[in-house]
C-alpha positions in Angstrom: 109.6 74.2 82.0 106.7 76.6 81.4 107.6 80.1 79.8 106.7 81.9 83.3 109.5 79.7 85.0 112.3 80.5 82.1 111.3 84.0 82.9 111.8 83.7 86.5 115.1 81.8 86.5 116.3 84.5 83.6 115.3 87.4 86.3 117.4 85.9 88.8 120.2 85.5 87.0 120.3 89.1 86.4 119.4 90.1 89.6 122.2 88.0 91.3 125.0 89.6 88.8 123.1 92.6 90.9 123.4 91.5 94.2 126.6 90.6 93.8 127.6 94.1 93.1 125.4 95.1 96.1 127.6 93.2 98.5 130.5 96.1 97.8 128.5 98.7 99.2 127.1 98.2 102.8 123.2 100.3 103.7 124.1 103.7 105.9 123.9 103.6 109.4 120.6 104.8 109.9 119.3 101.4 107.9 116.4 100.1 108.8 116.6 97.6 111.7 115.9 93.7 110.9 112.8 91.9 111.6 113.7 90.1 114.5 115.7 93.4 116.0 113.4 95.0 119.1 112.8 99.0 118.2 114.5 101.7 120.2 112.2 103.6 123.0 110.5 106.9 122.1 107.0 108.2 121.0 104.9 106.9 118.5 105.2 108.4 115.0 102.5 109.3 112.7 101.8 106.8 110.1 102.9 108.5 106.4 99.8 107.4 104.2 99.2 107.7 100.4 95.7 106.3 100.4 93.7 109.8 101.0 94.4 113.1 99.2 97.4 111.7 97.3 100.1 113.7 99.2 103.1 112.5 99.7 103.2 113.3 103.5 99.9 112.7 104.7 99.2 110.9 108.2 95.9 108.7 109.6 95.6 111.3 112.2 94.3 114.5 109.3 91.9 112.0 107.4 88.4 111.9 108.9 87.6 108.4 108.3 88.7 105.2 109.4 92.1 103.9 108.3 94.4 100.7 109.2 97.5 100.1 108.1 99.7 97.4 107.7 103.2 97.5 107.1 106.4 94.5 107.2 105.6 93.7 110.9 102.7 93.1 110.2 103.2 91.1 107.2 106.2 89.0 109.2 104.3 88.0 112.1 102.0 84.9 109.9 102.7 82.8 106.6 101.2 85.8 104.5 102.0 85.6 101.0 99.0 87.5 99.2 97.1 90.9 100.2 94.2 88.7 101.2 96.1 87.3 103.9 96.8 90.3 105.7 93.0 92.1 105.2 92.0 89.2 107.3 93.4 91.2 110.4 91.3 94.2 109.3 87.8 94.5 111.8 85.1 94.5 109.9 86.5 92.7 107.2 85.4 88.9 105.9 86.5 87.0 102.8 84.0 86.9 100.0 85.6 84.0 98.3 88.1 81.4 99.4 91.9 81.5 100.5 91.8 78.1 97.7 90.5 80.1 94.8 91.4 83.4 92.4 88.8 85.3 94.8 91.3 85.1 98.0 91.8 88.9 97.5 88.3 89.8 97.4 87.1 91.3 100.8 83.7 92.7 101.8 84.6 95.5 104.2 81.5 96.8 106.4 79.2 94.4 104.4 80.3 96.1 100.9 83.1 94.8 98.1 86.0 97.1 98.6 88.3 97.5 95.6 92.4 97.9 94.9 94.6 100.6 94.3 97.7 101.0 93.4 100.3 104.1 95.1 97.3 106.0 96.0 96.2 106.0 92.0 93.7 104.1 90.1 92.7 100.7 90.8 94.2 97.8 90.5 91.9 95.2 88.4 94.1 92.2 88.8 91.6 89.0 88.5 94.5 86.8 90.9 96.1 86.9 94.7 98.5 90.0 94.5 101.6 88.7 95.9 103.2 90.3 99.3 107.0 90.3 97.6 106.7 93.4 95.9 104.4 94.9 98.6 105.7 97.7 101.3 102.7 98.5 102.8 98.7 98.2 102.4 96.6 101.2 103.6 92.5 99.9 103.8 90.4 103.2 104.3 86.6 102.3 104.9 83.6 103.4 103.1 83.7 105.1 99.9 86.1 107.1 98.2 84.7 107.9 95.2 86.4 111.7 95.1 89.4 110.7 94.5 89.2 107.0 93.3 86.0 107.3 90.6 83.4 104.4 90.3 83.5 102.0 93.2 81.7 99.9 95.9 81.0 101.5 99.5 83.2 99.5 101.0 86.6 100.6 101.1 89.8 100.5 99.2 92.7 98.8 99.6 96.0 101.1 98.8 98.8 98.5 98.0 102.1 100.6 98.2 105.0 98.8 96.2 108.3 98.8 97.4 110.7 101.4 95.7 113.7 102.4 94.5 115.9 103.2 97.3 119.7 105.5 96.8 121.6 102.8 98.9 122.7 99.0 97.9 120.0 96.5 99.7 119.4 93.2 98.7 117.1 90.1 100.6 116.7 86.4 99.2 114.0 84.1 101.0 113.3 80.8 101.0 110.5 79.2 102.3 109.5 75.1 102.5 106.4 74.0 104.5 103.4 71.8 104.7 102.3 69.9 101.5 105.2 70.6 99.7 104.7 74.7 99.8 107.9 76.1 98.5 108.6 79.8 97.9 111.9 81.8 97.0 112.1 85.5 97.1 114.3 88.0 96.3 114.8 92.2 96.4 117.5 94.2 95.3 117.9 98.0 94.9 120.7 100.7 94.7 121.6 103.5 92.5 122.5 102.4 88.9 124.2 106.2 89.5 123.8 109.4 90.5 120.3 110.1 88.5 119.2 106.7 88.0 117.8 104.4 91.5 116.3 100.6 90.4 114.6 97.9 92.5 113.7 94.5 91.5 111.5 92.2 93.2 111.3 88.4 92.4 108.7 85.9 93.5 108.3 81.5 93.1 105.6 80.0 95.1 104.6 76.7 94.5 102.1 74.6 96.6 100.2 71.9 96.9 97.3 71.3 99.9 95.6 68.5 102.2 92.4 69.3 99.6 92.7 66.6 96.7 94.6 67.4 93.6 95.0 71.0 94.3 98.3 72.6 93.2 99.1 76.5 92.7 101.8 77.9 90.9 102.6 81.8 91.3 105.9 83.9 89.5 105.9 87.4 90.3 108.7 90.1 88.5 108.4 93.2 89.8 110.8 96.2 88.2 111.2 99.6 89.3 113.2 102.1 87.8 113.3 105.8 89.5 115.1 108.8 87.5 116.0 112.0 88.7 115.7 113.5 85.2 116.1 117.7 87.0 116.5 119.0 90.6 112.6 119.5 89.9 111.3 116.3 87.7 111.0 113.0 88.6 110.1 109.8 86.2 109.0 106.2 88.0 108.8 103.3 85.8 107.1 100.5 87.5 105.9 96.8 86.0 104.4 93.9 87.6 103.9 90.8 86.0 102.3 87.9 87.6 101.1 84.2 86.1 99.4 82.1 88.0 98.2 78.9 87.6 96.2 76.2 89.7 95.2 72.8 89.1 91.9 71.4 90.5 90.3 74.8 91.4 87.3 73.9 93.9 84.4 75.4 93.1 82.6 73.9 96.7 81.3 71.0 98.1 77.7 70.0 99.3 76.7 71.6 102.6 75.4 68.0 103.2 77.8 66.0 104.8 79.7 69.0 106.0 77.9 71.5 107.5 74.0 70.0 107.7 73.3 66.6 108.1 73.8 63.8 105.3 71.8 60.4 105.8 74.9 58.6 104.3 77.6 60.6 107.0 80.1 63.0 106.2 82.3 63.0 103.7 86.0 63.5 103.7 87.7 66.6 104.4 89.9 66.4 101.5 87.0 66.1 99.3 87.3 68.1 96.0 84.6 68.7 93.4 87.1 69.3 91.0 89.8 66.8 89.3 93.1 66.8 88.0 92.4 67.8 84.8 90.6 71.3 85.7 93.4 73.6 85.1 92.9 77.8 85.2 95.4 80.2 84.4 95.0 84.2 85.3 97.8 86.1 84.3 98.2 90.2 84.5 100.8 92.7 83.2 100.9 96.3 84.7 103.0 99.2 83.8 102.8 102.4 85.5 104.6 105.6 84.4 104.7 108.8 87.0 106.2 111.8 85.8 106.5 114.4 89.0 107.4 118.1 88.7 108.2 120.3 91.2 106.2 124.3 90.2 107.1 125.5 93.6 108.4 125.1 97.3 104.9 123.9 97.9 103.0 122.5 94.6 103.7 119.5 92.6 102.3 118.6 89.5 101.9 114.4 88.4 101.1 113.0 85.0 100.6 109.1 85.8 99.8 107.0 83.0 98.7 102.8 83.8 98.5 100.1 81.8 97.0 96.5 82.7 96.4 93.5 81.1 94.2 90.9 82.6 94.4 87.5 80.7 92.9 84.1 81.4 91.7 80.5 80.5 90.2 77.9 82.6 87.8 74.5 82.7 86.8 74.1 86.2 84.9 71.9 86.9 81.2 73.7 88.3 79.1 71.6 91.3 75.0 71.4 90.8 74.3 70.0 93.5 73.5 66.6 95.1 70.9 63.9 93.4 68.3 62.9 95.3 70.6 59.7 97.2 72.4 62.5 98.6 75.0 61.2 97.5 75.8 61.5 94.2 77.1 65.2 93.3 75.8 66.6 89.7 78.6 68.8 87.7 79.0 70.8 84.7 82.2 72.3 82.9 82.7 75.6 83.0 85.1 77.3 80.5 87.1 80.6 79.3 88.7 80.5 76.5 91.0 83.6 75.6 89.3 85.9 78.3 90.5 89.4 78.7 90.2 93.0 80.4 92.9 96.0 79.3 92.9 99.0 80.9 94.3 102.1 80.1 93.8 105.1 82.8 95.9 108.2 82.6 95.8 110.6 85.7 96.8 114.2 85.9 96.8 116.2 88.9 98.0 119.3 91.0 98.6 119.0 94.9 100.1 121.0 97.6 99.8 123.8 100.1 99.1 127.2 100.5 97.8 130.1 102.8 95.1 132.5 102.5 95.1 134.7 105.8 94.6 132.8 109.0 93.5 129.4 106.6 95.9 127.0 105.5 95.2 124.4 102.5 96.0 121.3 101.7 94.5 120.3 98.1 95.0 118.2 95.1 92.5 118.8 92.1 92.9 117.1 88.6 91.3 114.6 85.7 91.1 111.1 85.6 90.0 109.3 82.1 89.8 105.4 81.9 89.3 103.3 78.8 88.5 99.7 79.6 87.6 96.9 77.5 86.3 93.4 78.9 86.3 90.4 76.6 84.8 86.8 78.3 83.9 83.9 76.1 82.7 81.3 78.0 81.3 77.5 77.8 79.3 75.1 79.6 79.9 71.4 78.9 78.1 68.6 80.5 80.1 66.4 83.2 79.8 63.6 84.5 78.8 63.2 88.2 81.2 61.7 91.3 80.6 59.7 94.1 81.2 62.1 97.3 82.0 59.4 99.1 83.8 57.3 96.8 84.4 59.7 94.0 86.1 58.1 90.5 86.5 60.6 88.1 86.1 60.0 83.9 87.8 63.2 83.0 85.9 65.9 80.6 84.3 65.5 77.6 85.0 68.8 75.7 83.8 67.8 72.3 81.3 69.9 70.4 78.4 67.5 71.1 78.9 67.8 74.9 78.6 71.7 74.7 75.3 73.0 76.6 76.0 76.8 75.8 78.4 78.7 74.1 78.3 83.1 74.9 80.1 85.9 73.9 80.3 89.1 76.5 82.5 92.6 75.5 81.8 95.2 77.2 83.4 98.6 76.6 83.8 101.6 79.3 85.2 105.0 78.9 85.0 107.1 82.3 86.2 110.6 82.2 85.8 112.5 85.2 87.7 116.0 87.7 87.9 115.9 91.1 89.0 118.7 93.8 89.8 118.3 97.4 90.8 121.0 99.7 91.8 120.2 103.4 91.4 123.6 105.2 93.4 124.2 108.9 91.8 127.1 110.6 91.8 128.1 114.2 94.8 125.9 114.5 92.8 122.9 116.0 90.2 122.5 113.1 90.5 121.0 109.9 87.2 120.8 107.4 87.3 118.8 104.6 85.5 119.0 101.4 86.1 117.4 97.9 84.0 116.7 94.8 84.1 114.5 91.3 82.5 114.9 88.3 82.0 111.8 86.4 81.2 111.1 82.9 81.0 107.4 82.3 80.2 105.9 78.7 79.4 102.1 78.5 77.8 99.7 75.9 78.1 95.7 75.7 77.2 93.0 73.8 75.6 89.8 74.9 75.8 86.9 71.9 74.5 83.3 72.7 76.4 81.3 69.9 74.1 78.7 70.2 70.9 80.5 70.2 72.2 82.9 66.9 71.2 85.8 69.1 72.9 89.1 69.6 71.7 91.5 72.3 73.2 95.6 71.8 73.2 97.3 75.1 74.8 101.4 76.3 74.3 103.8 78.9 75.3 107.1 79.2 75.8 108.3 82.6 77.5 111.4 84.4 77.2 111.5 88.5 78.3 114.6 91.2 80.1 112.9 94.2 81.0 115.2 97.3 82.9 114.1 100.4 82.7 116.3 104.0 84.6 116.2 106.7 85.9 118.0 110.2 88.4 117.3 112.3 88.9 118.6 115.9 92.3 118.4 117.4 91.3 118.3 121.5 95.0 118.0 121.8 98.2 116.8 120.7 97.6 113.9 121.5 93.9 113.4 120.9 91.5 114.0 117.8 87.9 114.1 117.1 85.9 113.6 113.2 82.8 113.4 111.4 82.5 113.0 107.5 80.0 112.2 105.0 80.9 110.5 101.8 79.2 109.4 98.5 80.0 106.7 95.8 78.5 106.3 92.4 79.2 103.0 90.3 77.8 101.3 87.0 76.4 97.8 87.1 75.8 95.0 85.2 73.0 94.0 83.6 70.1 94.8 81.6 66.7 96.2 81.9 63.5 94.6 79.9 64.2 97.7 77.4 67.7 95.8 77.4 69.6 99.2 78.7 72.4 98.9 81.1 71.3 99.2 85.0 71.2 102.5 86.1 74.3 102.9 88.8 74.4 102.3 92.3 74.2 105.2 94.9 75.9 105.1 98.2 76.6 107.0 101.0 78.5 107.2 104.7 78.4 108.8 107.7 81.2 108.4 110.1 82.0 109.8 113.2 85.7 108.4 115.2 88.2 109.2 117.6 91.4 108.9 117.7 94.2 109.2 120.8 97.7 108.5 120.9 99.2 106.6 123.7 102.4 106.7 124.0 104.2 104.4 121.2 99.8 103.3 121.2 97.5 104.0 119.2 93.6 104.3 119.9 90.9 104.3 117.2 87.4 104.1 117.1 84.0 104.6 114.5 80.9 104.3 113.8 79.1 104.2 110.9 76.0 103.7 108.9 76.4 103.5 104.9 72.9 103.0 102.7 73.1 102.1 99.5 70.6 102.7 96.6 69.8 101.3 92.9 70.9 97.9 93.0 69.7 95.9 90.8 66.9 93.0 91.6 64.7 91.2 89.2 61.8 92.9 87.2 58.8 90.9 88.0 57.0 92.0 84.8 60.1 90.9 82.9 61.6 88.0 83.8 65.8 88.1 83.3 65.7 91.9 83.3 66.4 93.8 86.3 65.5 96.9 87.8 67.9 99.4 89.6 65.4 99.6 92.8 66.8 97.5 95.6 67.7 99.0 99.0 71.1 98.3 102.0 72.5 99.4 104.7 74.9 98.3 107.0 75.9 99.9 110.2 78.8 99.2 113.5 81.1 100.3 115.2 85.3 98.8 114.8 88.4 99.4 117.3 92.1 99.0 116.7 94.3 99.8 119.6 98.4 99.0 118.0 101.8 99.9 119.1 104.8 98.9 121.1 103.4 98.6 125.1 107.2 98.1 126.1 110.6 98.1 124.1 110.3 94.5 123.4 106.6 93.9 123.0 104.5 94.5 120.2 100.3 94.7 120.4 98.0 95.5 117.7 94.1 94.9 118.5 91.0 95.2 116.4 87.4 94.2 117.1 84.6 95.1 114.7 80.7 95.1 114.8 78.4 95.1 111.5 75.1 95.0 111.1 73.8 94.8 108.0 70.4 94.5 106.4 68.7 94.2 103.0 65.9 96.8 103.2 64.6 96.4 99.9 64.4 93.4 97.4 62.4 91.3 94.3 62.6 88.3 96.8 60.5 88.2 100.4 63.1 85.1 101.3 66.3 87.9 101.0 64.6 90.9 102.5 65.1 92.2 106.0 68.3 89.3 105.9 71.5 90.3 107.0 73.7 90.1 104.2 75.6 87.1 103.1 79.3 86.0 104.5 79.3 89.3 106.8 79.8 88.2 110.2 78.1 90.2 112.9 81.6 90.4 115.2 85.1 90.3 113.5 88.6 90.7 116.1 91.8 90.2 115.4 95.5 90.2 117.5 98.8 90.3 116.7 101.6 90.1 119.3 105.7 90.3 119.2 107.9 89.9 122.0 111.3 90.3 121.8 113.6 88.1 124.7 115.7 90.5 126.3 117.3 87.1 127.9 117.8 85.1 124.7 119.1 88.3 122.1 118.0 87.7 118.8 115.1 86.0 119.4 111.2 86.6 119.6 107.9 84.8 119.4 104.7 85.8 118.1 101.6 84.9 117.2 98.2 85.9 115.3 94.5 85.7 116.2 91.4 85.9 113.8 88.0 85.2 115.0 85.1 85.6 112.7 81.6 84.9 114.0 78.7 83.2 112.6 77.2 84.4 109.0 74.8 84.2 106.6 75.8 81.0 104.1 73.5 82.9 101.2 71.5 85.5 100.8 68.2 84.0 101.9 70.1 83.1 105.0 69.2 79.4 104.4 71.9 78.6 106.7 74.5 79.5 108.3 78.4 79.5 108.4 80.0 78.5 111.9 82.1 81.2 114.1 85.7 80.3 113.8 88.6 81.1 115.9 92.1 80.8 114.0 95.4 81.0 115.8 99.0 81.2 114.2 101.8 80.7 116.0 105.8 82.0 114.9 109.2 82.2 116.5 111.9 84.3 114.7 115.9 84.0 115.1 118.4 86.4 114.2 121.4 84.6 113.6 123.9 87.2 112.6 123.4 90.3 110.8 123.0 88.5 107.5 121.0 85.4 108.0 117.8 85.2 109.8 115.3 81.7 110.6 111.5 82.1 111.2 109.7 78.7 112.3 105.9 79.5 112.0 102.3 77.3 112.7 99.3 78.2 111.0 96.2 77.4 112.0 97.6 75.4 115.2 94.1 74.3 116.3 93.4 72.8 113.5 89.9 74.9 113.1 87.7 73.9 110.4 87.1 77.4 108.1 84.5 77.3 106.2 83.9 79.7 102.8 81.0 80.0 100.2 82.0 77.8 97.0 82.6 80.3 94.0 79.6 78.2 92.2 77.7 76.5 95.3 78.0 74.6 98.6 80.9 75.7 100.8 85.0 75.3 100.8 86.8 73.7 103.6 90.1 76.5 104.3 93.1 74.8 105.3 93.6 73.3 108.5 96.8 72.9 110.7 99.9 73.2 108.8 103.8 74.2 109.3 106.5 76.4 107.8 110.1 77.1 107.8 111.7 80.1 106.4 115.3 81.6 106.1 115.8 84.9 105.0 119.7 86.2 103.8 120.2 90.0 103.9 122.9 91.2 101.8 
């Protein structure tokens, strides 16, 4: 038994002494209804976000830029288990590594990497899935943020809103078995420990296995959360996440030949993997966030939020080359971390709240953000030997020293220290402007050491940035809102220039213009957009390996969600999104004017829930993803195929306490295809089946 599992069997231990004690007190009447229970009629309420302005009572309909949201309905209605399951539904969004790999939670949204946060804070830097168990809601706002969030990509950010505390007794154990022996348990309890004193605890075991060849992936999540009241006015949140995770045969892809473009020998299996049984990675994180809230007036709170996270990991995966010339024979290398590790530190202290100055009213948060991060990645390359595609017979590695083919060293230091402002004006009773601004000074230096070569390479950069944000809102009535905004992101890159200095950062900007109308218990929204974005880095033709911050994007689209209840029983939500993107500037006349890679011109999604008024207790649902054809690399040498994915679920209340979901993934059986995190592509999973129970205490 590995030292995660004797920590996840100790955790549940505990928590069932607390679940026990749970059982004595039943939730209040107004509890929140069950999953399979239909909602009551009425109006459509307004979405309570955390993603934008850090308020705690902030709605989609004030912020003018485009927002989804997902929240447990969502969540319920496929096999979801990670944040990168969900962001799938999200238009405009595609994968940018595999749902197989470490990169399943990586998204490029509107062409661009979008990035974590936590709670509306600072991001998360997690190098694994994040599980869904300790997960209440995820809020993905497009384009850039870089006001309120610091250094990050234009794409978007993805506001992962943990489940807390709450002042009544609740407690839910899952259990899950499906499809090549996937088994997962769950479990949640909260309730007051007294008076002063709320706690939660959130448990998570997933263990699964897959139709590729010798893949396995382990996952333990322990989640606590501890909420004190410690004055009518203060407030102190303890939160900590741990997660380990660990796989076994981690693909790093598979010949295009023979799968997607023709192979003179045929095509090779399905199950195919380029890795063996002896490639083994483990990524394992450990977060801690402290929030200590304060109450100066009727209207103004102050926060001090302090975060801590611990990225560790080791791995030898096995890396594909590429095929020899019988097209047949696949050449490999071993790639390894050894002790690899990022700790952050980020402490946030701000001021938010209302006021009034004659006919204007304000809405505006303003504080500092500093961040101390250090990055530490030894890594190997060994030689290995090829396989057979067709018949493959694996030898296992040869790690000894005479093997190694190169041995670096990379640490890289950051301190970022940076204010921000953001006032949200009301005037006129129908207008709201927006305007917000960040000053950032960011410190960075690294060293490059080749082990093998006896060469050190010294590197820093000194950098401080202005980033604004502009917005207005028109309310054409209560039911029915207009916006356009401008926003800005600034973020360091890697890399050195022939002087060997650090890049200079990247430079982005968006302008947005939507609409938004409520329907009922629906709700209508609709963009479009163009973002640009300067300085990235491409090679230095007078220097070959440097790089010069010079290149040149864009990508511009349009995206529609329409989501609500159309009836009492049935459930809708809608999205369709259109990108175009382009690479106006490069070094290399085979990537310019392409469209970039793994960004599908149309995305759409559809989620459905109906509730039989005939048969009480039960519903059926079902998911649709549809992602079209893409760009396989950046010099668009070919092409990943359109795919329609459908997932299929019907969901029986039993009794108040016990609850069974029957769910089909992928039901078609489509073949998914994803770039390989080295080269080639990955197959996704295909058709596959699930039970789950749930038990509500």
């Amino acid at each position: 038994m590995t030292t995660q599992h004797r920590l996840f069997f100790a955790s549940l231990l505990a928590c069932s002494i607390a679940t026990a004690h749970a059982q004595s007190a039943p939730p209040p009447e107004d509890d929140t209804r069950q999953d399979n229970e239909a909602p009551q009629s009425g109006t459509a309420t307004l979405t309570a976000i955390t993603v934008y302005g850090r308020h705690a009572e902030d709605s989609v309909q004030a912020i003018p830029q485009s927002v989804n949201v997902y929240d447990q309905e969502s969540f319920g209605l496929t096999a979801a288990t990670t944040v990168g399951d969900v962001l799938q539904l999200t238009p405009g969004a595609s994968r940018s590594g595999s749902g197989r790999d470490m990169f399943s939670d990586s998204y490029l949204i509107r062409g661009f990497d979008a990035q974590q946060a936590v709670n509306g804070l600072g991001f998360q830097r997690s190098q694994h899935p994040s599980d869904l168990a300790n997960v209440e809601r995820l809020e993905v706002l497009k384009g850039p943020a870089s006001v309120l969030y610091g250094e990050m990509e234009p794409g978007g950010t993805i506001n992962v809103v943990t489940k807390q505390p709450l002042d009544y007794y609740q407690a839910e154990a899952t259990a899950e078995y499906g499809h090549y022996d996937h088994h997962r348990t769950t479990l949640d309890v909260t309730g007051p420990l007294n008076d002063r004193v709320r706690a939660r605890l959130n448990l998570a075991y997933q263990d699964s296995k897959a139709s590729l060849d010798y893949w396995e992936y382990n996952r333990v999540l322990v989640a606590p959360t501890v909420t004190m009241d410690l004055t009518e006015r203060t407030n102190l949140t303890v939160e900590a996440v741990y997660s380990g995770n660990e796989w076994t045969a981690l693909p790093g892809g598979a010949p295009l030949e023979g799968a997607l473009l023709p192979n003179p020998n045929g095509d090779y299996r399905a199950s195919f993997n380029s890795a063996w049984r002896d490639a083994t990675t483990e990524r394992n994180s450990a977060y801690i966030n402290t929030r200590l809230t304060h109450t100066l007036t009727e209207h103004i709170d102050a926060r001090l939020s302090y975060a801590y996270t611990r990225n560790e990991g080791d791995w030898q995966e096995y890396a594909p080359l590429g095929l020899a010339a019988d097209q047949r024979t696949l050449n490999r290398a071993i790639f390894v971390g050894d002790d690899t590790s990022q700790t952050d530190h980020e402490i946030i202290a701000d001021l938010s709240g209302q006021l009034t100055t004659g006919a204007v009213s304000h809405k505006f948060v303003a504080g500092v953000n500093y961040r101390d991060s250090n990055l530490a990645r030894p890594t190997l390359l060994y030689g290995a030997d090829p396989v057979d595609i067709y018949v493959p017979v694996n030898n296992g590695m040869d790690l000894s020293p005479g093997n190694l083919l190169r041995d670096r060293d990379f640490d890289q230091d950051s301190k970022v220290l940076a204010g921000f402002a953001q006032n949200r004006m009301t005037f006129k009773e129908r207008w709201h402007l927006l305007t917000g601004v960040r000053y950032t000074d960011s410190e960075q230096s690294q060293v490059n050491r080749d082990l093998l070569a006896g060469t050190t390479t010294p590197a820093s950069l000194d950098e401080t940035a202005w980033t604004y944000q502009l917005g207005l809102v028109r309310d054409l009535n209560d039911s029915a809102s207009v916006y356009v905004s401008r926003v800005d992101s600034f973020v360091p890159q890697s890399g050195t220039t022939s002087g060997l200095k650090p890049v200079e950062a990247e430079e982005s900007v968006q302008y947005e213009t939507g609409v938004r109308v409520a329907m009922g218990r629906m709700q209508l929204d609709a963009a479009g957009f163009v973002i640009t974005k300067d300085n990235t880095a491409i090679s230095d033709p007078a220097n070959p390996g440097s790089v010069l911050a010079q290149g040149k994007a864009r990508s511009r689209g349009g995206e529609l969600t329409l989501s609500g209840y159309v009836s009492q029983d049935l459930f809708l939500s809608l999205g369709y999104g259109y990108t175009d993107t382009e690479v106006l500037r490069s070094d290399n006349a085979a990537v310019e004017g392409n469209p970039f890679a793994n960004v599908p011109l149309h995305t759409a999604s559809l989620q459905t829930r109906y509730h039989l008024a005939t048969l009480p207790g039960v519903s059926l649902g079902g998911t649709l993803v549809y992602a079209g054809e893409r760009a396989g690399d950046p010099t668009h040498s070919f092409d990943l195929p359109s795919y329609t994915r459908f997932d299929l679920a019907a969901y029986y209340v039993i009794n108040n306490n016990l609850q069974l979901d029957l769910l089909a993934n992928n039901v078609t059986d489509e073949e998914i295809y994803s770039p390989g995190s080295f080269s080639g592509v990955l197959r996704e999973e295909g058709r596959t089946y699930l039970a789950r129970v749930k038990y509500f205490f």
